[in-house]
C-alpha positions as CSV (number, residue, x, y, z in Angstrom):
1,X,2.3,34.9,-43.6
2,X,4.9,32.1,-43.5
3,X,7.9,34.4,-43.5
4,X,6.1,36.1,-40.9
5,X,5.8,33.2,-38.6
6,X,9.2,31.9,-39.3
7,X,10.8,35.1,-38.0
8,X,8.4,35.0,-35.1
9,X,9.8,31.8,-33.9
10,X,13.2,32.5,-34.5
11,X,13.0,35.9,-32.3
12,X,11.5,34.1,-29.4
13,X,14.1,30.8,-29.5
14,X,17.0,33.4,-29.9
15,X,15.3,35.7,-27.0
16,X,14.7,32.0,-25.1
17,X,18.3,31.3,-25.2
18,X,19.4,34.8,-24.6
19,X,17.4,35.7,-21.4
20,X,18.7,32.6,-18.6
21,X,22.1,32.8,-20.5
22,X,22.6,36.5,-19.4
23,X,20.3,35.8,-16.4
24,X,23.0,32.9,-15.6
25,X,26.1,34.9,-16.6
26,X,25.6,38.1,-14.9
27,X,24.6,36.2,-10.9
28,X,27.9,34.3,-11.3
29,X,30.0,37.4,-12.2
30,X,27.6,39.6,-9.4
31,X,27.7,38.7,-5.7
32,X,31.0,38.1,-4.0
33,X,32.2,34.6,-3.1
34,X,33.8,33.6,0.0
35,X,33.0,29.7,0.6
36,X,33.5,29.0,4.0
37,X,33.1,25.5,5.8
38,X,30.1,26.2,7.3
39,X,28.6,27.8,4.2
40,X,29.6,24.2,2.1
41,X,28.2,22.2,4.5
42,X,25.0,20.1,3.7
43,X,21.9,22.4,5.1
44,X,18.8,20.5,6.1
45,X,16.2,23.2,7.8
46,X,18.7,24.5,10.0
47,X,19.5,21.2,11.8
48,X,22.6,19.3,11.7
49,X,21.6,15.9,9.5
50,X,21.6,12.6,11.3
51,X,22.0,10.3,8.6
52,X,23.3,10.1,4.9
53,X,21.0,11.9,2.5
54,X,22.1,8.5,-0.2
55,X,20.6,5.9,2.2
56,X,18.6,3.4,0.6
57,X,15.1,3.9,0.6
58,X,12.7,0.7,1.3
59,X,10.7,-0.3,-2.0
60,X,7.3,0.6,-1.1
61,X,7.6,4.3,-1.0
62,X,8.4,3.7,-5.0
63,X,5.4,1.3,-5.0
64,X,3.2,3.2,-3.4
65,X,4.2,6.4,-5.7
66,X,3.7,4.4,-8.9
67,X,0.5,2.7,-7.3
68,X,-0.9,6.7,-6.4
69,X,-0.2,7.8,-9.9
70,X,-1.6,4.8,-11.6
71,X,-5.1,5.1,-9.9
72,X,-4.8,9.1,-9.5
73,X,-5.1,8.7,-13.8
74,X,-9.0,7.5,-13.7
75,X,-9.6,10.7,-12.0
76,X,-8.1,11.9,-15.5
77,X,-11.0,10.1,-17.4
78,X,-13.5,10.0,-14.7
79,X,-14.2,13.9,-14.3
80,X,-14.5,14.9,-17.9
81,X,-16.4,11.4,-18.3
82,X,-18.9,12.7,-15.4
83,X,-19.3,16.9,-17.2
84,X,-20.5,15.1,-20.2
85,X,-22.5,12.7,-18.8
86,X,-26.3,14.0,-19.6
87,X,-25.2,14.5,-23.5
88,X,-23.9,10.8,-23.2
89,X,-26.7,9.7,-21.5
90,X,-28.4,10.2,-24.6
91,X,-26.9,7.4,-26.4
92,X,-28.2,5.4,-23.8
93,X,-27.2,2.4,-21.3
94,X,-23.8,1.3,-23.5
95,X,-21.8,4.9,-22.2
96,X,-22.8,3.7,-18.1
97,X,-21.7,0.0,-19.0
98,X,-18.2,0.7,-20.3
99,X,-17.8,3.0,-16.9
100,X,-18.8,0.5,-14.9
101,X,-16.7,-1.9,-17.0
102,X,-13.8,0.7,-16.5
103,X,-14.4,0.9,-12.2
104,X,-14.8,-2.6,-12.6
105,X,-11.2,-2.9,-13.6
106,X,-10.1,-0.4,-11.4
107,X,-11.7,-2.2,-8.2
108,X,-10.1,-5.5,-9.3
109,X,-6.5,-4.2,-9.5
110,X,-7.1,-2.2,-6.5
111,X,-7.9,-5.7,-4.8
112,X,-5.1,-7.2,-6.6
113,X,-3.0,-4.9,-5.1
114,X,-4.5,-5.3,-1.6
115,X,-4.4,-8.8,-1.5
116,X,-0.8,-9.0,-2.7
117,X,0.0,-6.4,0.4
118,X,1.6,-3.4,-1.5
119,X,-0.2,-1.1,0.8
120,X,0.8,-2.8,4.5
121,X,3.5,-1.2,6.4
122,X,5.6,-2.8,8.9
């Protein structure tokens, strides 16, 4: 059985590796190549760019990224917390106090966060 699932996983890393190397070999040797100017130049939807695609973004786009995925993760343990909920229930008021004790922490850093004006725009 161990033999067996040895040469299983070899087959499918060799056929892994195989596959997008032939996949990669064969469009580079297919279509013909004749770079023009126009075909090098940067393409943005069909319209000619206005500005440097390297400019300097202001920090809050990152903020507010890192700020979206850090409250988008109680959605992560909220939903499954809320399917299970009746069978929890069971156990009695302890499972609803640590939620609330979890939202609780949630609605302080999202006041935090507020007060400190991460989410303001100028």
């Amino acid at each position: 059985m161990n033999e067996q699932l040895w040469s299983s996983a070899l087959v499918t890393a060799f056929l892994a590796v195989l596959v997008p190397a032939l996949v990669l070999l064969l469009s580079g040797r297919g279509g013909p190549k004749r770079p023009t100017a126009t075909k090098l130049d940067v393409y943005e939807c069909g319209i000619t760019p206005e500005v440097d695609a390297r400019r300097r973004f202001s920090a809050k786009f990152y903020l507010v990224a890192i700020l979206f995925v850090l409250f988008d993760i109680e959605v992560a343990f909220l939903i499954p917390w809320s399917v299970v909920f009746r069978d929890l229930a069971a156990s009695g008021v302890a499972v609803l106090g640590q939620m609330a004790l979890f939202l609780g922490v949630l609605v302080v850093g999202l006041v935090y966060v507020v007060r400190k004006g991460a989410l303001t725009w100028e």
